[in-house]
N, C-alpha and C positions, 0 to 999 in steps of 0.2 A: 561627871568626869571632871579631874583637877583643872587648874589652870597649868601646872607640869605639863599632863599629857598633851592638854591641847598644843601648847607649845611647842611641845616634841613631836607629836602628829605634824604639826605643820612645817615644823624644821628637816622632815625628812626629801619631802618632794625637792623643797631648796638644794640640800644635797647634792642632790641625783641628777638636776637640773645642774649645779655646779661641775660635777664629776663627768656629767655627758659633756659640758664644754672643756672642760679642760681636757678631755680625751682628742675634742674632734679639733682643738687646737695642736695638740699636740702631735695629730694625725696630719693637720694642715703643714706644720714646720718641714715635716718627713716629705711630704709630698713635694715643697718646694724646692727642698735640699736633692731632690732624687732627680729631678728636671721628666717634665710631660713627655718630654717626643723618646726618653727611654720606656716610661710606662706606654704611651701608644704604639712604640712598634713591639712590646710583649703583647698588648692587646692584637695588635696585628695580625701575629705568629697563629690565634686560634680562628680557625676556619666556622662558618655560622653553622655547616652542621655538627659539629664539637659541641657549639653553644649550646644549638636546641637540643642535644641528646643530654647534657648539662643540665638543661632548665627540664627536661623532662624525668629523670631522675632527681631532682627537687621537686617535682608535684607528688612522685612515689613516695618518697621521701617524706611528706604532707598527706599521704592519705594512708602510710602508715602508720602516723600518730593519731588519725583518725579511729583508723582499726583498732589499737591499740586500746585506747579511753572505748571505744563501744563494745568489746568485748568484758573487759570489764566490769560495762554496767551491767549488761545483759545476764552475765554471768551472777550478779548480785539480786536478780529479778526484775531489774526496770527494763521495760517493755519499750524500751526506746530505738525507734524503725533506725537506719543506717542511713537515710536520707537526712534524720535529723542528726547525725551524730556528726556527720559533715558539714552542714549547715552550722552550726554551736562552732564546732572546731575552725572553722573557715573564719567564719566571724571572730573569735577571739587570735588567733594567727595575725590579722587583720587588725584588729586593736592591741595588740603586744608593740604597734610599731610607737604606739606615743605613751607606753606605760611603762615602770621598773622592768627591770630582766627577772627579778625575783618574783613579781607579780603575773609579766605575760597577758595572759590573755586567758590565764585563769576563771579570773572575776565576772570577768565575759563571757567564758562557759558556764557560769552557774547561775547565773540570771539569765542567760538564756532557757537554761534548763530549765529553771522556776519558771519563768514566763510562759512557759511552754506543757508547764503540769506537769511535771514530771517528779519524785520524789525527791526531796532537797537537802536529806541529809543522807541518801546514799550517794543524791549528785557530789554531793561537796567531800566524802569520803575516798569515792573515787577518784575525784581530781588529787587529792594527796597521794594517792596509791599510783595516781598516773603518772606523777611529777617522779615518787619516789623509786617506781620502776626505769625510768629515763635516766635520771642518776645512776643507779646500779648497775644496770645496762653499759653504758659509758665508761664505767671507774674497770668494767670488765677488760677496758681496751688499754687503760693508765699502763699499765705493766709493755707493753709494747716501746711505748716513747721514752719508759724511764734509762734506759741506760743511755741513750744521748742526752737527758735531760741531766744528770747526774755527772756528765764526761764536760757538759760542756755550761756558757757562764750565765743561761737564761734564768738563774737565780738571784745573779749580782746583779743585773737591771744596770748594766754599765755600757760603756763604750763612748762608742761616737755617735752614734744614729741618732740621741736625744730621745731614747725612748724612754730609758734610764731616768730621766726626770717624771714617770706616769704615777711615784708616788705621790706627786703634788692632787691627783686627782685622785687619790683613793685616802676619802676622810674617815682610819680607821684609832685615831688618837682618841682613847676613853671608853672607848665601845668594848673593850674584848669581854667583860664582864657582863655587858649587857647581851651580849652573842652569845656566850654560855649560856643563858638562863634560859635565850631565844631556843636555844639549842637542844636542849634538855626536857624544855617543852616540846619542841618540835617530835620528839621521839616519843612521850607519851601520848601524843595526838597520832602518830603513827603505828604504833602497837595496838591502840584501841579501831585502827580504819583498817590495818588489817585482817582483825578477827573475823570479818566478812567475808574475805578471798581466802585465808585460810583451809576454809568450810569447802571452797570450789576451787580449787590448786588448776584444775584443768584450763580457766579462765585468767588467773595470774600467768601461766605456761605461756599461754599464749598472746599475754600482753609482752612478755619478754624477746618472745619470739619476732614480733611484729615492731618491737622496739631495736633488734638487731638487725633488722628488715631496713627501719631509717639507718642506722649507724653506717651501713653496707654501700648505701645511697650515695650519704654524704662523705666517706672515704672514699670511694668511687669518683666522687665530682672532684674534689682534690686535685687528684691520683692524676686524672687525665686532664684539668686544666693545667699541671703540671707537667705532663707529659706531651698538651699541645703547645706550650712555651720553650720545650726543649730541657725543663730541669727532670731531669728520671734520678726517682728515690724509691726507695722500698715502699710497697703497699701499706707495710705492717709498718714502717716509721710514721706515717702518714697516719695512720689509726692512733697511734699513741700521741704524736704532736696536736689532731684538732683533738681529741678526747680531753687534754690539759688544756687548750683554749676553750673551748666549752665549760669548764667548771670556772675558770678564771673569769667568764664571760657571767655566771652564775652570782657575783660578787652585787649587792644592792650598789651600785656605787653609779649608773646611768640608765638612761631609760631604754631598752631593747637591748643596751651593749653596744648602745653606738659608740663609739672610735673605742673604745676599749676592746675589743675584740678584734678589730683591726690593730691594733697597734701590739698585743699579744700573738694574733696570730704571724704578722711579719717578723715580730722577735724572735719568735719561735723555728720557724720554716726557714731563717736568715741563719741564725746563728747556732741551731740544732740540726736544720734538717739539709745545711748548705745550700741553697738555693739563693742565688744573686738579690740585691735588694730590690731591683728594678721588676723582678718575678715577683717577690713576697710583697710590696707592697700594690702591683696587679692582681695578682688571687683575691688578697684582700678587696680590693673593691668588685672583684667578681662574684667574687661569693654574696656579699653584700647585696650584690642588686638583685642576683637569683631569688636569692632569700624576701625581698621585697616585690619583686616580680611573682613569686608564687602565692604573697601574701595575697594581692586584690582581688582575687576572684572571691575573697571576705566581704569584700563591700558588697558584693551582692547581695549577701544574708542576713548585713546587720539589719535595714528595713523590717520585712520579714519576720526576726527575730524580737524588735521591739513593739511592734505589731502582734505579736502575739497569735499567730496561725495556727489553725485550730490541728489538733492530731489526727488529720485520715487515718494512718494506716500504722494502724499495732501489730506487728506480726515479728 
C-alpha cells in the first residue's frame, strides 16, 4: 500500500471527527440561542406513556432491521438461527454509536458473522443488499416531502438560526471526483450482490417489506412526538421530511450523524414542515436519545460475539 493511501486512510477518520464537532458545535450555538426552559416545557408537554410507546416503536423499529438482514440471508442459504441475527444486529446498532454513518455497524455485523462461522461472502453480500434495500425503501417516501421541500428555502441553508453556516462542517472541496468513482464502484459491487436475491425475489420481497415496517415506525414516533408537543402536520409531510434527513444523515462527513442529523432535522421540520423552533430542536434531541436508548441492549452481545459462541441451533 502507497504512502498516498495510507495518508488518505488516515485522513479520513480526522474528517469525520472534524465534521461531528463542527456539527455538535453548531448544534450547541442553536441550543443556546433557543433558551432551555423553552425546550423543557416542550419536553414537558409529552406525557411518559407517549415516551414509552415512543421508545417501544423504536425497538420494532430495531427488530425490523433485524428481520429484514435475516431474511435475506436465509433466503441466500445461510443457516443462520434468528437469535443470532439479533445478537450481530444488536451488537452492531450498538457500535454505529462511535463509527462513520456511512460505515454503522456494518463492520460489526460481518465479524460477527465470521466469528460465528457463518459464510463471509454471502454475509458480506447481504449487508450491501441490506443497506441498499434501506436506501430504496426510504427514497420511496422522498416524493412525499418534496413539494414543501421545493416551495420552501431548506436548500439555501440561510437565515437566522446559524444553521446555514453547517457547510463549514461538510468537507466536500475536491472529492466529487473521488465520489464518482466511489460511486460507480459502488454499483458494480451491487449488481454482482444482487445476483443472489434475484435468484429468490421472495426473500428480497420481504426484506422490503420489513424495511417499510421500520420506516412506519419511525414516522409514527415523529408524528406523535409532534403531536404530544401540540405541533399537528401531515403524517405523509412527516415521511418525506425524515426520509430527506435520513439520506442527508447518510453523508460520511460524522460519526453516527451526530449533530448533523440534528441540526437537518430542525432545519427541515422548522422551516418546511412549520413547527416552532423550540419543537424542532426537542424532537431533535428525542429522537436522538431513543435511538441511543434502543441501541444498548447491543452491549449485551458484543461479549458473546467476540467470544465467539458456538452455534446450538441451525434451524
Amino acid at each position: 500500500m502507497s504512502e498516498n493511501n495510507l495518508s488518505r486512510q488516515g485522513r479520513v477518520p480526522v474528517l469525520r471527527l472534524i465534521g461531528t464537532f463542527g456539527a455538535v458545535v453548531l448544534l450547541a450555538y442553536l441550543l443556546s440561542k433557543q433558551g432551555w426552559p423553552e425546550i423543557l416545557a416542550a419536553v414537558g408537554q409529552i406525557s411518559w406513556q407517549l415516551f414509552l410507546f415512543a421508545f417501544l416503536l423504536t425497538m420494532l423499529s430495531r427488530m425490523a432491521v433485524v428481520s429484514r438482514w435475516h431474511v435475506l440471508l436465509r433466503s441466500a442459504g445461510v443457516s443462520i438461527s434468528y437469535k443470532h441475527s439479533t445478537s450481530i444486529t444488536f451488537a452492531g446498532l450498538f457500535a454505529s454509536n462511535f463509527l462513520p454513518t456511512t460505515i454503522g455497524g456494518d463492520v460489526v455485523r460481518l465479524a460477527g458473522a465470521i466469528r460465528l462461522k457463518y459464510d463471509s461472502a454471502i454475509c458480506l453480500a447481504s449487508l450491501v443488499v441490506d443497506r441498499l434495500v434501506g436506501m430504496v425503501s426510504m427514497a420511496m417516501a422522498v416524493p412525499f416531502g418534496l413539494p414543501s421541500l421545493l416551495a420552501g428555502p431548506a436548500l439555501k441553508f440561510g437565515g437566522h438560526t446559524g444553521i446555514g453556516t453547517i457547510s463549514m462542517a461538510v468537507p466536500l472541496s475536491g472529492k466529487l471526483k473521488t465520489w464518482w468513482d466511489k460511486g460507480v464502484q459502488m454499483v458494480h459491487r451491487l449488481i454482482d450482490a444482487l445476483a443472489i436475491w434475484l435468484k429468490h425475489p421472495a426473500g428480497l420481497l420481504a426484506a422490503v417489506g420489513f424495511s417499510w415496517v421500520r420506516m412506519l415506525c419511525e414516522f409514527t414516533i415523529v408524528w406523535i412526538l409532534l403531536g404530544g408537543m401540540g405541533q399537528h402536520i401531515s403524517f405523509w409531510l412527516v415521511a418525506g421530511l425524515w426520509s430527506f434527513t435520513y439520506f442527508v444523515t447518510l453523508l460520511p462527513i460524522s460519526i453516527n450523524g451526530y449533530g448533523v442529523q440534528e441540526l437537518i432535522l430542525i432545519f427541515l421540520f422548522t422551516h418546511n414542515g412549520g413547527v416552532s423552533q423550540a419543537i424542532g430542536v426537542t424532537l431533535a434531541l428525542l429522537m436522538r436519545a431513543l435511538q441511543l436508548l434502543a441501541s444498548l441492549p447491543g452491549a449485551l452481545f458484543v461479549p458473546g460475539i467476540i467470544a465467539g459462541e458456538g452455534r446450538k441451533d441451525r434451524h
